[in-house]
N, C-alpha and C positions, 0 to 999 in steps of 0.2 A: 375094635377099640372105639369107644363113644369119641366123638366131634370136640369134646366140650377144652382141650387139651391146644386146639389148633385156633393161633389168635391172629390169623390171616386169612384173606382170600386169595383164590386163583383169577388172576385177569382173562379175559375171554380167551386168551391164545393157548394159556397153558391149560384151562376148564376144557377146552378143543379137544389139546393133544389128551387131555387125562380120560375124554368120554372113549376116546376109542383103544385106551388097555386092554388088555385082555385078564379077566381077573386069572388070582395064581401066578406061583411061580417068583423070579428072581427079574429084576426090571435095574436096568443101569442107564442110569440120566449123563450122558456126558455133555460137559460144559454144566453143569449144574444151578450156578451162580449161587443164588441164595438158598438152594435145596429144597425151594416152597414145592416143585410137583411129587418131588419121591417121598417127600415126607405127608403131603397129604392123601398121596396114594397111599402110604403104608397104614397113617392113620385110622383110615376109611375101610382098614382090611381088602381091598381092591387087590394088593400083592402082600405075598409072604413075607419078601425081602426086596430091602434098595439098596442100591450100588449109588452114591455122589459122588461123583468126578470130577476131576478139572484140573489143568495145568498148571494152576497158580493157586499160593496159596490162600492168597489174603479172601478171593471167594471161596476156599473151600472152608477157611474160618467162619466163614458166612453162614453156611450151611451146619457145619459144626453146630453154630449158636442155634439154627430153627430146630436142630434135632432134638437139641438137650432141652430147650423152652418146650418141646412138645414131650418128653419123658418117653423119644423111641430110640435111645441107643440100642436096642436089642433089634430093633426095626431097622435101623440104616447104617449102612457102613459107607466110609468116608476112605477114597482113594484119590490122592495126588496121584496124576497118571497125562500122558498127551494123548489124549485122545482113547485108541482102545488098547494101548499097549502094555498097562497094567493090569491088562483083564488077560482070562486065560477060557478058550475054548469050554461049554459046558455049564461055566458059572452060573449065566443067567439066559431066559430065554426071550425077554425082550430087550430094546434098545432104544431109547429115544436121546437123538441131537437137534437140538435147536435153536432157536436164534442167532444163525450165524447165517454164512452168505453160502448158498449151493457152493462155492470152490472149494470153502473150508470144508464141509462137511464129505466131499468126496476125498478132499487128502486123508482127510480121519477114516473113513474107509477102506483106502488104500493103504492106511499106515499099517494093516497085519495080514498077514496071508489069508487066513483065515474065514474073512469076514464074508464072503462068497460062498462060502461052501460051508459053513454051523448054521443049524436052523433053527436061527433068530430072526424076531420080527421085528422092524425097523420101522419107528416112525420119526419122522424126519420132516423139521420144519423149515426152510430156508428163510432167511431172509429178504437177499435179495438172489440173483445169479440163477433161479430155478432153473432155466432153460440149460445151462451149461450142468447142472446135478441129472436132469433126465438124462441128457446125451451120455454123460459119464454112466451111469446106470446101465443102460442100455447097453453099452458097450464093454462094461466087467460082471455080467452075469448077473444081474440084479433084478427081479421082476417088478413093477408097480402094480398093488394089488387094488388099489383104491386112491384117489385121492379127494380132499375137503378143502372149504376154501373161510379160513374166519376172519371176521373184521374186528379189530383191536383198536380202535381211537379212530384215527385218521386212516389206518394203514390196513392192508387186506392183504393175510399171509394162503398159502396153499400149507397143507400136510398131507403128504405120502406116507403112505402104509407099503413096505415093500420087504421083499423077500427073496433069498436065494434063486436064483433060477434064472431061463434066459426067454425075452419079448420078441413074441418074433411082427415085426411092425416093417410092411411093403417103404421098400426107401422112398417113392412119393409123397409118404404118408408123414415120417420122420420130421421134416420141419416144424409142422404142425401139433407134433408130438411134444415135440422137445419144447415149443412155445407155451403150451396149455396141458398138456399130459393129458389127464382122464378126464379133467375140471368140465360139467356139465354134460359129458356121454350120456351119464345112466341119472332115470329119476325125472322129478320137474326141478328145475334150475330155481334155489334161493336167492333171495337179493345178494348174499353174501359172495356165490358163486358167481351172480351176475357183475356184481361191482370186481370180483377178479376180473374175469372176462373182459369187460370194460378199459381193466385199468393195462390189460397185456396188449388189447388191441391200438390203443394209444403208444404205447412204446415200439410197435412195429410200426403203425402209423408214420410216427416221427422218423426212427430209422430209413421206414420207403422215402420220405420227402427227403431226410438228407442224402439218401444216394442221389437220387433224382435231379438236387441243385448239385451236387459236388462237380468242382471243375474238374475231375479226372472223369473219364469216362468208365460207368458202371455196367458189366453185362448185364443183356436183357434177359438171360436165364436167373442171374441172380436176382435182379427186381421182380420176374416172374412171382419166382419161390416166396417174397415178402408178400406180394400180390395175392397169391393161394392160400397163405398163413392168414391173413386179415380175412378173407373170402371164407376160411375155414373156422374164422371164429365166430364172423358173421352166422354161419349156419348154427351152431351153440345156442347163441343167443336169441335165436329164433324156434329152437327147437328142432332142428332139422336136422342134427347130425350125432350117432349114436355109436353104441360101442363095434357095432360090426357093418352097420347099413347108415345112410344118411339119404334124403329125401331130394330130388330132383323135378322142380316144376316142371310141369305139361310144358313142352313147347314145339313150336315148327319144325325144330332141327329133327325131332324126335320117331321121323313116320316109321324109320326102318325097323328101328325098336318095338314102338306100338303094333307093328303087324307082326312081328316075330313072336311077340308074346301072345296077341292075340290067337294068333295060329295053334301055339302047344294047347292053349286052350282046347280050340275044336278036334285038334289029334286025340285028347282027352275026351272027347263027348260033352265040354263042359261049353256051353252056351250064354252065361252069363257069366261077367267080368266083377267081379263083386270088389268095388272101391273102385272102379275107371270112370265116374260119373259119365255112363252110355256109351263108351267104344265100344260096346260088345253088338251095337245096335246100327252104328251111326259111320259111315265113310270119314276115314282120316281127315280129311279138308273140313268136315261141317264141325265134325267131333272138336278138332282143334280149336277151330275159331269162336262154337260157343263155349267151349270151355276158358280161353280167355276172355271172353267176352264176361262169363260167371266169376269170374276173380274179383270185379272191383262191384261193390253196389251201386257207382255209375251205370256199368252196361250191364247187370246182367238183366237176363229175359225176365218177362213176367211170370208171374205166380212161383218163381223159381229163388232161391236164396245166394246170397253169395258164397262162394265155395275155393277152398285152394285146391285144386290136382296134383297129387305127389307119382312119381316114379319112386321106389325104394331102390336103392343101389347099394351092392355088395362093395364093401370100402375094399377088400383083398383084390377083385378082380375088374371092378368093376361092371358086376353082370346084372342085368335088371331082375328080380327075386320077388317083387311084389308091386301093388299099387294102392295108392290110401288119398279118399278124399274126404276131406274136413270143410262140413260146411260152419259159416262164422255165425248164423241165429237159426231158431228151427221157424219154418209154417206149422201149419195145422197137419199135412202131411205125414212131415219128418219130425213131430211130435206121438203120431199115432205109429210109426212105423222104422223111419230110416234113420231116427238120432241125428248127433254130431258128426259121428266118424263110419265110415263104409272101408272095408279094408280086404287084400285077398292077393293070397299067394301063391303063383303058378305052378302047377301042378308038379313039374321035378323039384322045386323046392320046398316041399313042405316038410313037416316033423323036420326041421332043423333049428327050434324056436325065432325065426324071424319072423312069424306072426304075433308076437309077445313084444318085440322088441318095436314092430311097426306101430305098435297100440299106446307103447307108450309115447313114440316118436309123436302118434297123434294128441299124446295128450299133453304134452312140451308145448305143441303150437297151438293146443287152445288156450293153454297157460298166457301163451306170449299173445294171443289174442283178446285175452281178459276174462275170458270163457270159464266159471271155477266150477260149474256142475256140468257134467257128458254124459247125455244120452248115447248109449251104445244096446245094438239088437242084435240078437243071433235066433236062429232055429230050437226050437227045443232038444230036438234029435241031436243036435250038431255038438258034440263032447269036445270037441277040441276048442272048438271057438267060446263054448263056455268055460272050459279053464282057464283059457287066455286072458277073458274076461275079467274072471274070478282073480287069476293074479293081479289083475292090473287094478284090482281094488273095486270091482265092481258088484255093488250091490243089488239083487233082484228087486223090482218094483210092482210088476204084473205081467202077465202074460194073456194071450188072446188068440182065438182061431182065424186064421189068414187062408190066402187061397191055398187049391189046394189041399185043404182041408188040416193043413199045416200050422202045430201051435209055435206063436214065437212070444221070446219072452226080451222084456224091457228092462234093462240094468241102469240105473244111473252111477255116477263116478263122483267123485268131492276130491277136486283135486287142493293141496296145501296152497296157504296165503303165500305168495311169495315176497310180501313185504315185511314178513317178520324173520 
């Protein structure tokens, strides 16, 4: 059905919720208000059929009116209902609740047996309360498949896509969960995810400070946990922390690790450390200290670029899986050869995609670096490192014979503005 019928727009939030339908099938809008999404999804042929909901009547009269103004009574059907209770198992196969506070919208999912076990896909926008909708989630079989973050005027909402099924998330991990969900895992981080981010670490912020002055005394496991959740958002917004690994600067504390890993290495026959900027070369004590020394363009050495040293860390176990160093400009060098990013993942971990997810970890902090084109090199021969590549949006540039007789080829990267 032509556009020309529909004498409204969608505000960003509900234009948000409406990119990530699924087209087909049967879609029930509950809380509907004025029925502008199900009516312009139906419009747009996006779904077959809408379901307008809502407790009251005087917005479901609301809706009523955009249906009839847009000539889809055959498109939408109109349900006085609390929530899903007028619905019945089968009907439809999506669902979106929104603009309400994560409390209401877990009652509304509680309010039918149901609602856990039909495979429906839920996208769900809260208002405010998000942290208390994860945990709810989390704990009635619900899985979060994705979530987005869009800015509407002043105000910056998240949307969850979620689904039947149960997260299985290390209770360490859970605060942090429950604070920010997916919000900047996967991907380069938009302004829009950023200004979430921002605006969640602020309200824990405040939270830490007011335990902190409160005259009752606060445990220090609980200020920890607030402590961790800011520290964890921190890594987000740096790039540093992904859906299954999150990145760990080089530091002192680190030797027992460093030689652990270096070791599997030589069990293997493998001699070079590919991303440890030189521990494959260099004793713990020197390794460390130019390597901090390379972090800031204060100290680092001559002829040498500044550079971040990452450990990759398994967020389940905590076990070191890989190593990624991102240098912040190229020489003439790592122009002709080493790129941006150097990356490599010890030998029992590999074919588990953590080398895909490390590449893009690096390309998050060249983002947060300012960095929008990546030089990345691999081997010709080397098929795995060039699909990693290739997924991670990398384009062939040129290739050339290196030692060893060895062709390697040059990919750059174009990573997205993140200010749009």
């Amino acid at each position: 059905m032509a556009l020309q019928n529909i004498s409204f727009q969608l505000s960003p939030r509900l234009q948000a919720i409406a990119s990530l339908v699924h087209p087909g099938g049967v879609l029930a809008d509950i809380g509907s208000d004025h029925g502008y999404l199900v009516t312009w999804l139906a419009a747009q042929g996006i779904i077959e059929k809408g379901l307008a909901c809502d407790i009251n009547t005087k917005p479901l009269e609301h809706s009523r009116s955009t249906v009839l103004r847009c000539g889809l009574e055959n498109k939408v059907d109109l349900r006085l209902s609390d929530g899903l209770k007028c619905l019945t198992p089968g009907e439809f196969s999506q669902c979106v609740i929104a603009g309400m506070g994560g409390d209401t919208i877990s009652e509304i999912l509680s309010g039918v047996s149901w609602s856990s076990k039909e495979p429906v896909r839920y996208l769900l926008q809260p208002n405010s309360k998000e942290d208390h909708l994860r945990e709810w989630l989390y704990h009635h079989s619900f899985q979060i498949q994705e979530e987005h973050a869009v800015k509407d005027g002043k105000f910056v909402y998240p949307i969850l896509v979620v689904e039947p099924g149960e997260m299985q998330i290390p209770i360490e991990q859970r605060p942090l969960f429950y604070a920010v969900g997916k919000i900047g895992e996967n991907n380069i981080i938009n302004h829009q995810e950023n200004a979430y981010l921002l605006r969640r670490r602020k309200a824990v912020l405040l939270r830490l400070e007011g335990k902190k002055s409160s005259l009752s005394q606060t445990p220090q496991q609980e200020l920890k946990v607030l402590e961790n959740i800011v520290e964890g958002i921190n890594r987000r917004l740096q790039g540093l922390e992904g859906e299954h690994l999150y990145l760990v600067r080089a530091n002192e504390d680190m030797r027992d690790t460093a030689e652990e890993y270096k070791e599997e290495h030589l069990q293997y026959g493998e001699t070079e450390l590919h991303g440890s900027a030189m521990m494959d070369s260099l004793p713990f004590d020197l390794w460390i200290r130019q390597t901090l020394d390379n972090a800031s363009p204060e100290t680092v050495q001559p002829n040498w670029v500044a550079a971040s040293t990452f450990f990759a860390v398994r967020r389940k176990d905590e076990r070191v899986v890989g190593m990624l160093d991102v240098r912040h400009r190229l020489n003439g060098f790592l122009q002709q050869y080493g790129g941006h990013i150097g990356y490599g993942v010890r030998p029992s971990e590999r074919k588990k995609g953590y080398a895909s997810e490390m590449l893009r970890l690096g390309l998050k902090y060249c983002c947060h670096l300012g960095i929008n084109r990546v030089m990345v090199s691999c081997y010709q021969d080397n098929e795995a490192s060039k699909k990693v590549i290739l997924k991670c949006g990398g384009v062939l540039e040129r290739e050339y014979l290196h030692r060893e007789g060895k062709i390697v080829q040059i990919y750059w990267i174009t990573l997205p503005d993140t200010n749009k």
